[in-house]
BASEMI-535920 format. One line per 5 residues: number of its first residue (from 0); their letters; for each residue x negated, y, z of C-alpha. Coordinates in steps of 0.02 Angstrom, whole numbers. Layout:
BEGIN
NUM> a> X Y Z; ...
END
This chain:
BEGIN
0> xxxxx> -5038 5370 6372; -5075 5185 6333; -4948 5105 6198; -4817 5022 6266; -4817 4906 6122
5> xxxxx> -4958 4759 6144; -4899 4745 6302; -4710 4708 6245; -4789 4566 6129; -4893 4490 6287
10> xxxxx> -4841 4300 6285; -4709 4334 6177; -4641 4196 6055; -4580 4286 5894; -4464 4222 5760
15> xxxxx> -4481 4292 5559; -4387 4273 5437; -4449 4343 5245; -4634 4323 5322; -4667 4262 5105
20> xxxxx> -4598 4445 5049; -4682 4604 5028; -4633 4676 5201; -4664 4518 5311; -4837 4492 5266
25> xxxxx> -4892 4642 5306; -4805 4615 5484; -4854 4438 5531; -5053 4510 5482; -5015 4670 5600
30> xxxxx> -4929 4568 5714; -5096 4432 5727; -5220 4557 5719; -5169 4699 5835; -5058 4600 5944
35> xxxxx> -5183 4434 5971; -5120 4377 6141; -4944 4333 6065; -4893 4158 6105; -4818 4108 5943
40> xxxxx> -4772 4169 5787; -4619 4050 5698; -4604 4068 5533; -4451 4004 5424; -4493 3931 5271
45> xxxxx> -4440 3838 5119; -4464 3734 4961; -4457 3828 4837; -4519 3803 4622; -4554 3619 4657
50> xxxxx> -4671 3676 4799; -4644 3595 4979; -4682 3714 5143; -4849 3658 5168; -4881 3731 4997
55> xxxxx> -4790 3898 4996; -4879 3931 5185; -5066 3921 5100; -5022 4018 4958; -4949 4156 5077
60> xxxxx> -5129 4135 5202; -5223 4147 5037; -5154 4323 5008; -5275 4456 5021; -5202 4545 5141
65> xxxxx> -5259 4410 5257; -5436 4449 5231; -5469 4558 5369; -5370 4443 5503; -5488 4295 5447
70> xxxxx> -5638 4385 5490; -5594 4464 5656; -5506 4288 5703; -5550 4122 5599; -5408 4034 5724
75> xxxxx> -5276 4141 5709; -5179 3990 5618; -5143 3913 5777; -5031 4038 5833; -4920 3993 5691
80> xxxxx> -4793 3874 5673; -4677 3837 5510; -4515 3788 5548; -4428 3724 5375; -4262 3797 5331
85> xxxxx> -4158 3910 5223; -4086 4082 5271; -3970 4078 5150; -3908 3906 5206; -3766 3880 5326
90> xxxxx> -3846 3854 5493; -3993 3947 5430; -4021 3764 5357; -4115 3721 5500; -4118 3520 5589
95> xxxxx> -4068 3509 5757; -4236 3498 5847; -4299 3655 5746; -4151 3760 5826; -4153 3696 5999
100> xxxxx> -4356 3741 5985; -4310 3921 5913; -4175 3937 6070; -4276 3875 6209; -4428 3975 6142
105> xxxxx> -4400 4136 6064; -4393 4307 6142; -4404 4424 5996; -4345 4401 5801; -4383 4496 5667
110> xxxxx> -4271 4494 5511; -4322 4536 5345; -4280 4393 5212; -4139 4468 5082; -4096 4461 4893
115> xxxxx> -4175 4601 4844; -4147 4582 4661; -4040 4725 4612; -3934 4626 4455; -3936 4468 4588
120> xxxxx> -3760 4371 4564; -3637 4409 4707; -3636 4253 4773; -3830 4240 4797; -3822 4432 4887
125> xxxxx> -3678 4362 5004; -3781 4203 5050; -3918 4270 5115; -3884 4457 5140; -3750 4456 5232
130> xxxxx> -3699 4244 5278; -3878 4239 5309; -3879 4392 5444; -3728 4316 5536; -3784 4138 5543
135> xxxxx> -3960 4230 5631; -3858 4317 5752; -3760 4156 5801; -3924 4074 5805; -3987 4237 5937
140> xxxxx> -3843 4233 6036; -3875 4057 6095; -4074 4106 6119; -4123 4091 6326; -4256 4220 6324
145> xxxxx> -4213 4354 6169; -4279 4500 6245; -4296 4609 6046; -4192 4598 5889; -4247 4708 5737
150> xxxxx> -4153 4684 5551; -4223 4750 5409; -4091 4849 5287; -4118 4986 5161; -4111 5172 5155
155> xxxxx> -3992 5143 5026; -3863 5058 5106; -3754 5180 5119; -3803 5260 4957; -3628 5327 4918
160> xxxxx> -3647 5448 5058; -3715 5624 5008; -3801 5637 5162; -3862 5472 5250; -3856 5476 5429
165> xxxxx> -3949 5365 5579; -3772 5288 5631; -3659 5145 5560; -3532 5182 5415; -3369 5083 5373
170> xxxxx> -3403 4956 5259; -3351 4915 5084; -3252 4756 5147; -3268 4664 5306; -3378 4540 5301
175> xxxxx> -3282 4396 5337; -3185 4439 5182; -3337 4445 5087; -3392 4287 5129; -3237 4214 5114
180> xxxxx> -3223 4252 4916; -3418 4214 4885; -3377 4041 4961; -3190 3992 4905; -3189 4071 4736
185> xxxxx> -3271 4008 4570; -3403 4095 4528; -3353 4137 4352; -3212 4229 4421; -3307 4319 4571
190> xxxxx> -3435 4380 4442; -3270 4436 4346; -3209 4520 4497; -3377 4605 4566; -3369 4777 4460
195> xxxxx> -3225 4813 4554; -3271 4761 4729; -3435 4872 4694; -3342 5016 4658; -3453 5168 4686
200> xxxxx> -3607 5049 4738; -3738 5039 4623; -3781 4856 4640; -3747 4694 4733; -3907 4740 4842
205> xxxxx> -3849 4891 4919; -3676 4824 4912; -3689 4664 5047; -3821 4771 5148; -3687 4896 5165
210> xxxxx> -3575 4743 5211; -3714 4645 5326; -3737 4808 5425; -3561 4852 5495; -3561 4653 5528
215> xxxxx> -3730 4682 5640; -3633 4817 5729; -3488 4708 5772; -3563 4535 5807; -3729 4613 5919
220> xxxxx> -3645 4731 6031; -3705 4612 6166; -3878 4602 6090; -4051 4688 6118; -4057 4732 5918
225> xxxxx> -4094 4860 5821; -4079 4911 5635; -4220 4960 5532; -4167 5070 5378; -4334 5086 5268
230> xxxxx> -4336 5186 5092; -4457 5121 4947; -4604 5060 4987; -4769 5048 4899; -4954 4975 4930
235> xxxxx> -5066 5030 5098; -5242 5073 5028; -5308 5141 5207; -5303 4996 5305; -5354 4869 5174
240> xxxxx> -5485 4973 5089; -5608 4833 5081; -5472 4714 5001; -5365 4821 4901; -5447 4878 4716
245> xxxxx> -5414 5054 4691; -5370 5019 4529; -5237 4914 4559; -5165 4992 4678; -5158 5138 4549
250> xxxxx> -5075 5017 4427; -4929 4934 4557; -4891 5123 4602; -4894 5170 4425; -4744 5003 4410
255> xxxxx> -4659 5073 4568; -4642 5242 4516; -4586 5183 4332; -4448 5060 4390; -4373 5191 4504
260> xxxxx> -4362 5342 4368; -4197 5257 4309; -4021 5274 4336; -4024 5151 4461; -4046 5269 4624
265> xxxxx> -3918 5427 4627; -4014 5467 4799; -4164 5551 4796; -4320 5424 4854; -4466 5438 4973
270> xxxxx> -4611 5316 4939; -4681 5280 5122; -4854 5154 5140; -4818 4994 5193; -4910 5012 5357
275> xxxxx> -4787 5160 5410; -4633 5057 5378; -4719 4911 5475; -4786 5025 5621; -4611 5073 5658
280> xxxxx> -4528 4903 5644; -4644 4834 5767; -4598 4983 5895; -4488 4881 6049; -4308 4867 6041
285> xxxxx> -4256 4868 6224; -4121 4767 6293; -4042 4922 6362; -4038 5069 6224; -3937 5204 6251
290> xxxxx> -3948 5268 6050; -3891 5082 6015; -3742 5072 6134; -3669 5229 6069; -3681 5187 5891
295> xx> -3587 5025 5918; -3473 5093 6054
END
């Protein structure tokens, strides 16, 4: 049986968000390569260290990971298109024209920028992890042709639970709550106040994804989404062979495997290859899901 996934892509226009980060290179290169008759790919993007777009765009083309793309298609930069903005930004931070081009245009959106710094203030993890996933789904309710949704959380999300389960638990605190003290309190006292919010959660990062995801299940029960929970993940040496240095791949594992033998994880961890995680983010979400529509009633 053929794959029913190039076709989905056919002519599509796709939205990504955290295309700089670990995980969303790796997609916008499987994305280009495999899935070549794509219309567009949009990428949000910002200044960032004194560096404009323009910048941060060829430093992420200059990656490595691009080198096999580049030889099977030298033009594959005219499928892409930076639009300039700031997911953790009200209105995604984005100028009027740039969101009436992302609604007329777009028919599937891929979310994976986050905080994913693990001692990240409160207020940072509540601007874009969880602000940032309900200004996107205001932004996709208002999109003319979204046919595909897919956020990006983390197997540890709901790392309180014994047993982690593929369906929605009650959050910490409802999200509008959350937001409301990240924005209307000083920060002093909402870093004074965090240790008790976090309670059993390990860390702010686990904390507000816990918090964005019952806030996906409430605000998109009218939208072709899906949630993607993926655990650690850790270099792809098969597909890149010719651009990855078996040595250093030996050396980031070595740093993953290191960082995570701490107390920081109370849940055991599976280390999956980048391309797996990818492989199954890139599988359709379908407007009608019958998994989906049970999980959010």
């Amino acid at each position: 049986m053929d794959s029913e996934i190039k076709p989905f892509y056919s002519n599509a226009n796709i939205f990504l968000t955290g295309g700089t980060g670990f995980f969303g290179k790796v997609i916008i290169q499987k994305l280009l390569r495999t899935c070549d008759d794509i219309s567009g790919l949009y990428l949000i993007v910002r200044e960032k260290k004194g560096k404009s777009t323009t910048e941060r765009l060829g430093e992420l083309f200059n990656d490595p990971v691009f080198n096999k793309l580049r030889e099977e298609n030298p033009e594959f930069l005219k499928k892409v298109h930076v639009v300039e903005g700031d997911c953790s930004r009200l209105g995604f931070g984005l100028n009027q024209s740039s969101r009436t081009l992302l609604i007329d245009k777009i028919n599937i959106v891929f979310h994976c920028a986050a905080t994913l710094n693990m001692d990240a203030k409160m207020k940072d993890a509540v601007d874009t992890n969880v602000q940032g996933l309900s200004e996107l789904l205001d932004l996709c309710h208002e999109m003319r042709y979204l046919k595909s949704m897919v956020v990006v959380s983390t197997a540890y999300s709901n790392c309180t639970q014994s047993i982690i389960e593929e369906k929605f638990y009650d959050p910490p605190v409802q999200a509008t709550t959350l937001v409301k003290l990240a924005n209307e309190l000083e920060e002093r006292v909402l870093d004074e106040i965090t240790p008790g919010l976090m309670s059993e959660w390990p860390n702010t990062y686990c904390y507000t994804k816990a918090v964005a995801e019952n806030m996906l299940r409430e605000k998109a029960k009218d939208l072709p989404a899906g949630l993607f929970r993926p655990s650690v993940g850790r270099t792809t040496h098969r597909e890149y062979k010719d651009i990855i240095e078996e040595e250093g791949m030996k050396s980031f594992n070595k740093h993953c495997d290191d960082a995570l033998n701490t107390d920081a994880w109370s849940l055991p961890y599976k280390i999956i290859k980048r391309k797996e995680h990818v492989d199954s983010i890139l599988s359709p979400v379908h407007p009608i899901d019958e998994k989906w529509t049970d999980a959010i009633g």
